[in-house]
PyMOL Python script that loads the backbone (N, CA, C, O; Angstrom):
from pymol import cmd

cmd.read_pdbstr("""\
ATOM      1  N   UNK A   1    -180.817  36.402  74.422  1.00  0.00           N
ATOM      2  CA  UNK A   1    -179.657  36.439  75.282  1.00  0.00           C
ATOM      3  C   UNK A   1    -179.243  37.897  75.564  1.00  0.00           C
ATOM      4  O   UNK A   1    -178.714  38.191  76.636  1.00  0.00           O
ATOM      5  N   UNK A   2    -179.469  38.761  74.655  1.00  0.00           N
ATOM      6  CA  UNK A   2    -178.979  40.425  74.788  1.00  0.00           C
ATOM      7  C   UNK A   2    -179.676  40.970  75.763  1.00  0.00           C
ATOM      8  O   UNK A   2    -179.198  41.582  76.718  1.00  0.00           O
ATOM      9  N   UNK A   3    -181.321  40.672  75.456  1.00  0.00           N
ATOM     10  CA  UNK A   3    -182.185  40.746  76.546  1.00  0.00           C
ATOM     11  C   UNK A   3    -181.680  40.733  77.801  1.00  0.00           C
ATOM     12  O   UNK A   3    -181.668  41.670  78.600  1.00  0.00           O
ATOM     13  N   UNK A   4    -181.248  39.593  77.950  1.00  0.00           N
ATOM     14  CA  UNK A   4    -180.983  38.556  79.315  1.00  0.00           C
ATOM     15  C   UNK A   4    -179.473  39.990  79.834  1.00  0.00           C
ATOM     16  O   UNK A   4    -179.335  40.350  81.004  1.00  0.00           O
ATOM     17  N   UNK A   5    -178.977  40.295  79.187  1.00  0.00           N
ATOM     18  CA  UNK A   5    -177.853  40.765  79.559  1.00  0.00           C
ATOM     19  C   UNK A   5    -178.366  42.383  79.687  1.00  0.00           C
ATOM     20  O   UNK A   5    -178.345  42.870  80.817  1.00  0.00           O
ATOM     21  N   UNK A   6    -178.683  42.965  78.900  1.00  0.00           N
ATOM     22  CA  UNK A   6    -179.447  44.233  79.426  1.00  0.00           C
ATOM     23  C   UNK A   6    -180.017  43.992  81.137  1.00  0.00           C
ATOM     24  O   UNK A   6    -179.403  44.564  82.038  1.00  0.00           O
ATOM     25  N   UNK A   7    -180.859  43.374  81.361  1.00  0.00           N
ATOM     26  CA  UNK A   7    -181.778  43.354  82.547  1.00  0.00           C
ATOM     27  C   UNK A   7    -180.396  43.050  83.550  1.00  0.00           C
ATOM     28  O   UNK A   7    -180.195  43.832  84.479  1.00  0.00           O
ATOM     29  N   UNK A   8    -179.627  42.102  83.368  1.00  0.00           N
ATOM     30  CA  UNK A   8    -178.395  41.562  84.226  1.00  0.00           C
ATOM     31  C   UNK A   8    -177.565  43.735  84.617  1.00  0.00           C
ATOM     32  O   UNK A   8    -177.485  44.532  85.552  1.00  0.00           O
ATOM     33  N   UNK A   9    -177.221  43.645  83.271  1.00  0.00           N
ATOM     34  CA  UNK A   9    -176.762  45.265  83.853  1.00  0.00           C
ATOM     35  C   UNK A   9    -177.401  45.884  84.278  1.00  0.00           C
ATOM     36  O   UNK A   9    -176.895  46.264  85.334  1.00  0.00           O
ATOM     37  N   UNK A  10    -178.455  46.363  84.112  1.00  0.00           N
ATOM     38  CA  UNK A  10    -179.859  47.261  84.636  1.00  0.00           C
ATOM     39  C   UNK A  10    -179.957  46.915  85.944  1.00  0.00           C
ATOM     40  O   UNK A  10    -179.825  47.859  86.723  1.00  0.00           O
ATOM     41  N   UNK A  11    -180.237  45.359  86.638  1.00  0.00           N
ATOM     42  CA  UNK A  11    -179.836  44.609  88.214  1.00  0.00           C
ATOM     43  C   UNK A  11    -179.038  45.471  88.643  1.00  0.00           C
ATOM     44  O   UNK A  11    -179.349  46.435  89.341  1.00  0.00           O
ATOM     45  N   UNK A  12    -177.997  45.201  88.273  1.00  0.00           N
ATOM     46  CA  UNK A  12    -176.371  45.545  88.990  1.00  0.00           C
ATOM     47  C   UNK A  12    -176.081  46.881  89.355  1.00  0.00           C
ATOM     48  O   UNK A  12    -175.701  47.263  90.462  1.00  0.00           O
ATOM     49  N   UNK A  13    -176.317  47.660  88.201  1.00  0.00           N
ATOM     50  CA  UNK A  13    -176.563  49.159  88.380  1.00  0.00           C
ATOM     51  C   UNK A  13    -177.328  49.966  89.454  1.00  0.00           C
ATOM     52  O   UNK A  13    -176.963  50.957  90.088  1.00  0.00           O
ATOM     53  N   UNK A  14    -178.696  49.150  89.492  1.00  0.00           N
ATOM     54  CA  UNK A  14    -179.262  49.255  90.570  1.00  0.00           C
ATOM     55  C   UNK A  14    -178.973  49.166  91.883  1.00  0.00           C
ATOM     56  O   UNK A  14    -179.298  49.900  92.817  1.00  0.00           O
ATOM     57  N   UNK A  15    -178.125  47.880  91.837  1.00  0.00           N
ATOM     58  CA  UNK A  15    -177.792  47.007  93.254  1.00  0.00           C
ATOM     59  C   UNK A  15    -176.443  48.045  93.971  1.00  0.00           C
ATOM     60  O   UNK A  15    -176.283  48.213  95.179  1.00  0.00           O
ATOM     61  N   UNK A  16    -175.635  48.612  92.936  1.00  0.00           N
ATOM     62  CA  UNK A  16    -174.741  49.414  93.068  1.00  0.00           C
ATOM     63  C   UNK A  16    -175.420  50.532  93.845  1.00  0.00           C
ATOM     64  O   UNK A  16    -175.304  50.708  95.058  1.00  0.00           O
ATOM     65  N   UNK A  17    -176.214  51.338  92.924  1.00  0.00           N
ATOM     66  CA  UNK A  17    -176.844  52.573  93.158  1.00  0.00           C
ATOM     67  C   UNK A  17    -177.284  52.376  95.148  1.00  0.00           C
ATOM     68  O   UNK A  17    -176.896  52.932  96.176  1.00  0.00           O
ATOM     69  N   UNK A  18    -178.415  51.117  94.765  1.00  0.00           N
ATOM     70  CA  UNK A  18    -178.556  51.005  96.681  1.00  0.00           C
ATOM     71  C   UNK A  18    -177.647  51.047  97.159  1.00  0.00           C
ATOM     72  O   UNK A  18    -177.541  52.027  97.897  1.00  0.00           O
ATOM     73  N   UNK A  19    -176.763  50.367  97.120  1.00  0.00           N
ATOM     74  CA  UNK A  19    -175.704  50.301  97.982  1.00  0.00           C
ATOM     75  C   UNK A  19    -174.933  51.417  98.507  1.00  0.00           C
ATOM     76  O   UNK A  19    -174.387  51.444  99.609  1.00  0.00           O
ATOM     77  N   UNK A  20    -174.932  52.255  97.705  1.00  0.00           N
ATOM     78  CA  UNK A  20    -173.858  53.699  97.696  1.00  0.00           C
ATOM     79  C   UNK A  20    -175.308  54.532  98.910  1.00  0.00           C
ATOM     80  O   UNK A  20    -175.150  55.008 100.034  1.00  0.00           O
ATOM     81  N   UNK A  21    -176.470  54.425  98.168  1.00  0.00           N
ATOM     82  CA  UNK A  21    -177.803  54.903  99.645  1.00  0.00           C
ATOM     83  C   UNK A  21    -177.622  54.596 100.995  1.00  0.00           C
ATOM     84  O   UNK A  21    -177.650  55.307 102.000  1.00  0.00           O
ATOM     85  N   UNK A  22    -177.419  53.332 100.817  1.00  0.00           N
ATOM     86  CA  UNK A  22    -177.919  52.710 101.935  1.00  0.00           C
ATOM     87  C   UNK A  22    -176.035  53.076 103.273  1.00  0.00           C
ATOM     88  O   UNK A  22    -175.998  53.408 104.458  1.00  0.00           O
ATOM     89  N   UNK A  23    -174.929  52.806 102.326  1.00  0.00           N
ATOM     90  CA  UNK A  23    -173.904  53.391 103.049  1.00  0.00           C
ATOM     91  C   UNK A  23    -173.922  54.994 103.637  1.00  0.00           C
ATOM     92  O   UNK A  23    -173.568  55.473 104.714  1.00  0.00           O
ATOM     93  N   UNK A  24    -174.315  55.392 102.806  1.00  0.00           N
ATOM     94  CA  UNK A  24    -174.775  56.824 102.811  1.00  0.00           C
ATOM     95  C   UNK A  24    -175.337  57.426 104.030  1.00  0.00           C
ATOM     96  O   UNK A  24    -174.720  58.195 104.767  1.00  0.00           O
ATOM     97  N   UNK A  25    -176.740  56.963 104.218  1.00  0.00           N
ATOM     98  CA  UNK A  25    -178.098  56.861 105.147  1.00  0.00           C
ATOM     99  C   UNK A  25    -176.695  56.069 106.335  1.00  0.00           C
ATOM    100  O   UNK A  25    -176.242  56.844 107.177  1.00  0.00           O
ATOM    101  N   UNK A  26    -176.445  55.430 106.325  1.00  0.00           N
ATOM    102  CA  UNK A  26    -175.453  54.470 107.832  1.00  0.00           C
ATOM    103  C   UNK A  26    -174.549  55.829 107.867  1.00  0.00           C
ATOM    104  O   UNK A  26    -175.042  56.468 108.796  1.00  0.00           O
ATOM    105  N   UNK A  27    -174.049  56.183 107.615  1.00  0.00           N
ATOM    106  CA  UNK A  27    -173.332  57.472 107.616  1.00  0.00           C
ATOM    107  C   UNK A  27    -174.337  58.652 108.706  1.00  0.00           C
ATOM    108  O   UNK A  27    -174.153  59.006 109.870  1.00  0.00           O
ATOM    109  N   UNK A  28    -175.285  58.966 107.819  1.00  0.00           N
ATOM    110  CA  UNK A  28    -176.264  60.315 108.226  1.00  0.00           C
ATOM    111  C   UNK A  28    -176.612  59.411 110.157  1.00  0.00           C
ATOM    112  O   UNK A  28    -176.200  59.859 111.227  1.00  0.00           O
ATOM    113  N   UNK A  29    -177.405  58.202 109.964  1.00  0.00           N
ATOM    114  CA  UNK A  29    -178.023  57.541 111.261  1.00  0.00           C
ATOM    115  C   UNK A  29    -177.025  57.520 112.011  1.00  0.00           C
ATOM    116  O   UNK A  29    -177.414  57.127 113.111  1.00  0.00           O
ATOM    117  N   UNK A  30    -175.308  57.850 112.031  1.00  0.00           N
ATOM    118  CA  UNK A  30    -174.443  57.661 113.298  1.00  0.00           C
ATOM    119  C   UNK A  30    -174.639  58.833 113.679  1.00  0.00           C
ATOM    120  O   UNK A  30    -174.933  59.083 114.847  1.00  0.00           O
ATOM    121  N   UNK A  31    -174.494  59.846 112.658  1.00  0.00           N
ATOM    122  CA  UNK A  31    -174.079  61.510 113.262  1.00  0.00           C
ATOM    123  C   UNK A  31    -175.285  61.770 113.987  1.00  0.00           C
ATOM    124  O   UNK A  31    -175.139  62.448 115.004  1.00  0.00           O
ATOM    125  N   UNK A  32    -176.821  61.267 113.610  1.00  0.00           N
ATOM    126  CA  UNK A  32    -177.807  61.888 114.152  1.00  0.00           C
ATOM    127  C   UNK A  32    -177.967  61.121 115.472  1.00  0.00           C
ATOM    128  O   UNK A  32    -178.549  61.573 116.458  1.00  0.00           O
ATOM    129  N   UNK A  33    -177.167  59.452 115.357  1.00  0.00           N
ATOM    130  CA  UNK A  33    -177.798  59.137 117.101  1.00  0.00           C
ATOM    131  C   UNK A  33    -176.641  60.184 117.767  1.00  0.00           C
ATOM    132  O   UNK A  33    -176.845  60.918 118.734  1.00  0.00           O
ATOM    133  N   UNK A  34    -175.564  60.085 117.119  1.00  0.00           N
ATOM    134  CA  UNK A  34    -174.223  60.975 118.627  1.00  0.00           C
ATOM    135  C   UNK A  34    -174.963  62.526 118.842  1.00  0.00           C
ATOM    136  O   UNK A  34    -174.568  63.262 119.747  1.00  0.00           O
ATOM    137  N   UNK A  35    -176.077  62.940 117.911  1.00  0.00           N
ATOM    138  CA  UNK A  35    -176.489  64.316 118.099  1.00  0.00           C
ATOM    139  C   UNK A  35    -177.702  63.683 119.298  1.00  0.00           C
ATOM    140  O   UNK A  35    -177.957  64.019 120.455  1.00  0.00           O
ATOM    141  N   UNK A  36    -177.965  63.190 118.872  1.00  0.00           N
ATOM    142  CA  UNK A  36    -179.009  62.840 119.739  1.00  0.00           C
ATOM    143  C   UNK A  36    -179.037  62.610 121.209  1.00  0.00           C
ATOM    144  O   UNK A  36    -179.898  62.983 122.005  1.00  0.00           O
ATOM    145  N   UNK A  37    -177.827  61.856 121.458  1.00  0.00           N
ATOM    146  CA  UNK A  37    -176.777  61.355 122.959  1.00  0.00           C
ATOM    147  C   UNK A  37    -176.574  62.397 123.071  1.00  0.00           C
ATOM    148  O   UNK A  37    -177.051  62.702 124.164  1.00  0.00           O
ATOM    149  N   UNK A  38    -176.066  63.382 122.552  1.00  0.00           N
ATOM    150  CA  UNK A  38    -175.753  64.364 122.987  1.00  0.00           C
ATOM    151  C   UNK A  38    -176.563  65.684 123.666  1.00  0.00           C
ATOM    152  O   UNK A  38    -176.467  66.336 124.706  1.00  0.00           O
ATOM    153  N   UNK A  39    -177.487  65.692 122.362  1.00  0.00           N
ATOM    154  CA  UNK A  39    -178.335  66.304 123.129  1.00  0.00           C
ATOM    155  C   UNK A  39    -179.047  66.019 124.719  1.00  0.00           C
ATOM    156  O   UNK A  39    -179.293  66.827 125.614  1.00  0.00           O
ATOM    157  N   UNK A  40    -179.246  64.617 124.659  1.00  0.00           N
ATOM    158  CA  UNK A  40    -179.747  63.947 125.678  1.00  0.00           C
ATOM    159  C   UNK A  40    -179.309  64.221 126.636  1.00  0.00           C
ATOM    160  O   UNK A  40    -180.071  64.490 127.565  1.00  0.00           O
ATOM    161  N   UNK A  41    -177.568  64.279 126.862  1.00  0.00           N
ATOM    162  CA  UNK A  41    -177.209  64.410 128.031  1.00  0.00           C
ATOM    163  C   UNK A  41    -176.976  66.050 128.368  1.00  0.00           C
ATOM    164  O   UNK A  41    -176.863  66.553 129.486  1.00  0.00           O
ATOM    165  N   UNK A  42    -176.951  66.498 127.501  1.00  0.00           N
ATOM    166  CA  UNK A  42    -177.413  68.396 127.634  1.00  0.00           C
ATOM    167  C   UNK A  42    -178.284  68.436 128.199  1.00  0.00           C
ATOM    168  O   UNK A  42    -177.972  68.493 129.389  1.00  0.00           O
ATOM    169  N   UNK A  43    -179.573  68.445 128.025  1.00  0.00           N
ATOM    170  CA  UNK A  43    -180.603  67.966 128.807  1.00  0.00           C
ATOM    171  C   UNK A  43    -180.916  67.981 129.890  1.00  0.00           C
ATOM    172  O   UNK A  43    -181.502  68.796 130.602  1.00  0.00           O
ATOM    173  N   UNK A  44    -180.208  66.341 130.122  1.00  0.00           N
ATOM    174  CA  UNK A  44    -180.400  65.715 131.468  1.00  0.00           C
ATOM    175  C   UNK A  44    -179.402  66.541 132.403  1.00  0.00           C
ATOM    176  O   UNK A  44    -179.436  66.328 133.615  1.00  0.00           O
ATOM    177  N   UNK A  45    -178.649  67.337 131.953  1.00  0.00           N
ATOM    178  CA  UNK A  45    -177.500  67.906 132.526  1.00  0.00           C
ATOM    179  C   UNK A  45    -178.751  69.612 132.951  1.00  0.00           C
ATOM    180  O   UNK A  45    -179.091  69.764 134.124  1.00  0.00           O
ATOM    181  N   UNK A  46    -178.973  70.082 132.458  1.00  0.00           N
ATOM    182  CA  UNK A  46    -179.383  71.241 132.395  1.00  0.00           C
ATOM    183  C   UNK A  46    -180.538  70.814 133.495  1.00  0.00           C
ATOM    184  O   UNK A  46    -180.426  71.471 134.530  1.00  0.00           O
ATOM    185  N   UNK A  47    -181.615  69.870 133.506  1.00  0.00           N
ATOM    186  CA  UNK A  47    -182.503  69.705 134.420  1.00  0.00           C
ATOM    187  C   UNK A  47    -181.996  69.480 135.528  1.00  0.00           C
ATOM    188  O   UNK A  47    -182.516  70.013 136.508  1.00  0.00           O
ATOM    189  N   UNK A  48    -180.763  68.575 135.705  1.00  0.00           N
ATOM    190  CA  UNK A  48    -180.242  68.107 136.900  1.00  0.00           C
ATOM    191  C   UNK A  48    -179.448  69.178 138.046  1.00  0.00           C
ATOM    192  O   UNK A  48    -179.240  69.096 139.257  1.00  0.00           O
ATOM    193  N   UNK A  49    -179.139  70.182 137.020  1.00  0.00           N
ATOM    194  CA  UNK A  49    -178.651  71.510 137.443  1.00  0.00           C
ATOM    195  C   UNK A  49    -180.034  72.593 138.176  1.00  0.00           C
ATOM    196  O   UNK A  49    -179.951  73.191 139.248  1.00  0.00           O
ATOM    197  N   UNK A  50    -181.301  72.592 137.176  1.00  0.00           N
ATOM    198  CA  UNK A  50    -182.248  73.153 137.996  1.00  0.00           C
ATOM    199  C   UNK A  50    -183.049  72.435 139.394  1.00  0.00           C
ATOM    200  O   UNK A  50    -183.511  73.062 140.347  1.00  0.00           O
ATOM    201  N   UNK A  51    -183.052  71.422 139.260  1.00  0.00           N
ATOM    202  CA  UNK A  51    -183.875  70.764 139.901  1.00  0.00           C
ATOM    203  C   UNK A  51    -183.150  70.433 141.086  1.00  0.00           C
ATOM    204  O   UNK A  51    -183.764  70.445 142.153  1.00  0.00           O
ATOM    205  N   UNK A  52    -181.708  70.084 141.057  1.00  0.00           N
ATOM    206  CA  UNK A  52    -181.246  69.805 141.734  1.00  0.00           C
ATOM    207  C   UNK A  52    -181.078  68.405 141.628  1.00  0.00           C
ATOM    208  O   UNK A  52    -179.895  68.184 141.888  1.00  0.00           O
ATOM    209  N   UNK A  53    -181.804  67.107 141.318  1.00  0.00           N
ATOM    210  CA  UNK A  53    -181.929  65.625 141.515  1.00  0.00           C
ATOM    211  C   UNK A  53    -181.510  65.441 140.257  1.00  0.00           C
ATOM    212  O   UNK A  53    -181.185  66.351 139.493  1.00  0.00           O
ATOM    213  N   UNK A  54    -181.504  64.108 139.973  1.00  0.00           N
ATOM    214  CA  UNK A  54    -180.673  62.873 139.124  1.00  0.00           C
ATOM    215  C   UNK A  54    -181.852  63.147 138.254  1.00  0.00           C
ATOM    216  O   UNK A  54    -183.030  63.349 138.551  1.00  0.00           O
ATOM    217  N   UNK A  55    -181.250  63.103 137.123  1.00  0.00           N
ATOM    218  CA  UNK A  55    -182.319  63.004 135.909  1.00  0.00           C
ATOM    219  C   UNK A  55    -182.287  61.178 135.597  1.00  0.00           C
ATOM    220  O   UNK A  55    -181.168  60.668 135.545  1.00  0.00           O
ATOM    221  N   UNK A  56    -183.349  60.391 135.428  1.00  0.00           N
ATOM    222  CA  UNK A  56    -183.002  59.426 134.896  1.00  0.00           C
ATOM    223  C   UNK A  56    -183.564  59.439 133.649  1.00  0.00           C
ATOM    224  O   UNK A  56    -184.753  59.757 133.670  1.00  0.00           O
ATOM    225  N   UNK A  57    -182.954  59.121 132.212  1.00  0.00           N
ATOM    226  CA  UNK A  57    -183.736  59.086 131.060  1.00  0.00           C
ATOM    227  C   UNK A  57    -184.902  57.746 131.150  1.00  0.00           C
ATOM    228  O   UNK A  57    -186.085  58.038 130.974  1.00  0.00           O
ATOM    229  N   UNK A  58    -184.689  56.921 131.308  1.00  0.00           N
ATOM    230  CA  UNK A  58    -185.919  55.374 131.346  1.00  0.00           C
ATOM    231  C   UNK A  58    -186.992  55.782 132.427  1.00  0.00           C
ATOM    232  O   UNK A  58    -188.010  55.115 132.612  1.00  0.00           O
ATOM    233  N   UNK A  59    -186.610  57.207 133.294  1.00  0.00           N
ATOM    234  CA  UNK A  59    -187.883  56.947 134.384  1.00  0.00           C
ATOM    235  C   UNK A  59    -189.072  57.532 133.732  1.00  0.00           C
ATOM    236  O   UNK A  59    -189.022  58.323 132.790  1.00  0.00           O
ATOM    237  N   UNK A  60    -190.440  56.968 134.456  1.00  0.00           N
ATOM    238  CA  UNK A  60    -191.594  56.819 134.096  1.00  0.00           C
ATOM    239  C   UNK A  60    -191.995  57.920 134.287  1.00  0.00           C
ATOM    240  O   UNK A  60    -191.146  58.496 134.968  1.00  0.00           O
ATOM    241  N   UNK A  61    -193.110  58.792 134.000  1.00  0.00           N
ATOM    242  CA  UNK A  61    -193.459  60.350 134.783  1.00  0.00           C
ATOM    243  C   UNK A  61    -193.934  59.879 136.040  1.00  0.00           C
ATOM    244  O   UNK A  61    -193.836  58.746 136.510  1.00  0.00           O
ATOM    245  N   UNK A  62    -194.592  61.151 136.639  1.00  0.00           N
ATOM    246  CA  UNK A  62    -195.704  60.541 138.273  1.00  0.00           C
ATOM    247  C   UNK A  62    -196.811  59.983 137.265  1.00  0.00           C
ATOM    248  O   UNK A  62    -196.925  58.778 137.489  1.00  0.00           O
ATOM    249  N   UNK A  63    -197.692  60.398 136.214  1.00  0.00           N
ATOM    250  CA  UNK A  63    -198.784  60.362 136.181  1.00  0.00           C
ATOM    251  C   UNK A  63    -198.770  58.601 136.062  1.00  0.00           C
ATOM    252  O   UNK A  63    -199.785  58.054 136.496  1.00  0.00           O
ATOM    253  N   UNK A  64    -197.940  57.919 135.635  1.00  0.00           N
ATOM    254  CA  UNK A  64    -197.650  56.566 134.965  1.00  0.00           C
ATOM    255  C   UNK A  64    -198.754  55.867 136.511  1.00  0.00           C
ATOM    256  O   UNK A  64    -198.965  54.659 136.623  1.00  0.00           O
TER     257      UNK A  64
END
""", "prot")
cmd.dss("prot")
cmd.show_as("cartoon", "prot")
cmd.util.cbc("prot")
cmd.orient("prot")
């Protein structure tokens, strides 16, 4: 039964430990997509300024 209760805490500890990661990592993955949007539209902003035309992000190249 002590057994049984060691491994039960050892679980939990664990399950804790992920948990505090995995909130963690959801934390880091927001800041990096809004860096990312962001960058994106820097970007699309900066080309749209040289080029003159609409940047679309989904368009295909010519070579497609």
């Amino acid at each position: 039964m002590e057994k049984l209760e060691e491994q039960i805490a050892h679980l939990t500890r664990t399950v804790e430990d992920l948990s505090d990661i995995v909130a963690r990592q959801e934390g880091e993955i927001a800041t990096l997509t809004r860096r990312v949007v962001m960058l994106m539209q820097r970007e699309g902003e900066r080309e749209s300024q040289q080029s003159g035309g609409m940047v679309i992000g989904d368009e295909r190249p010519p070579h497609y």
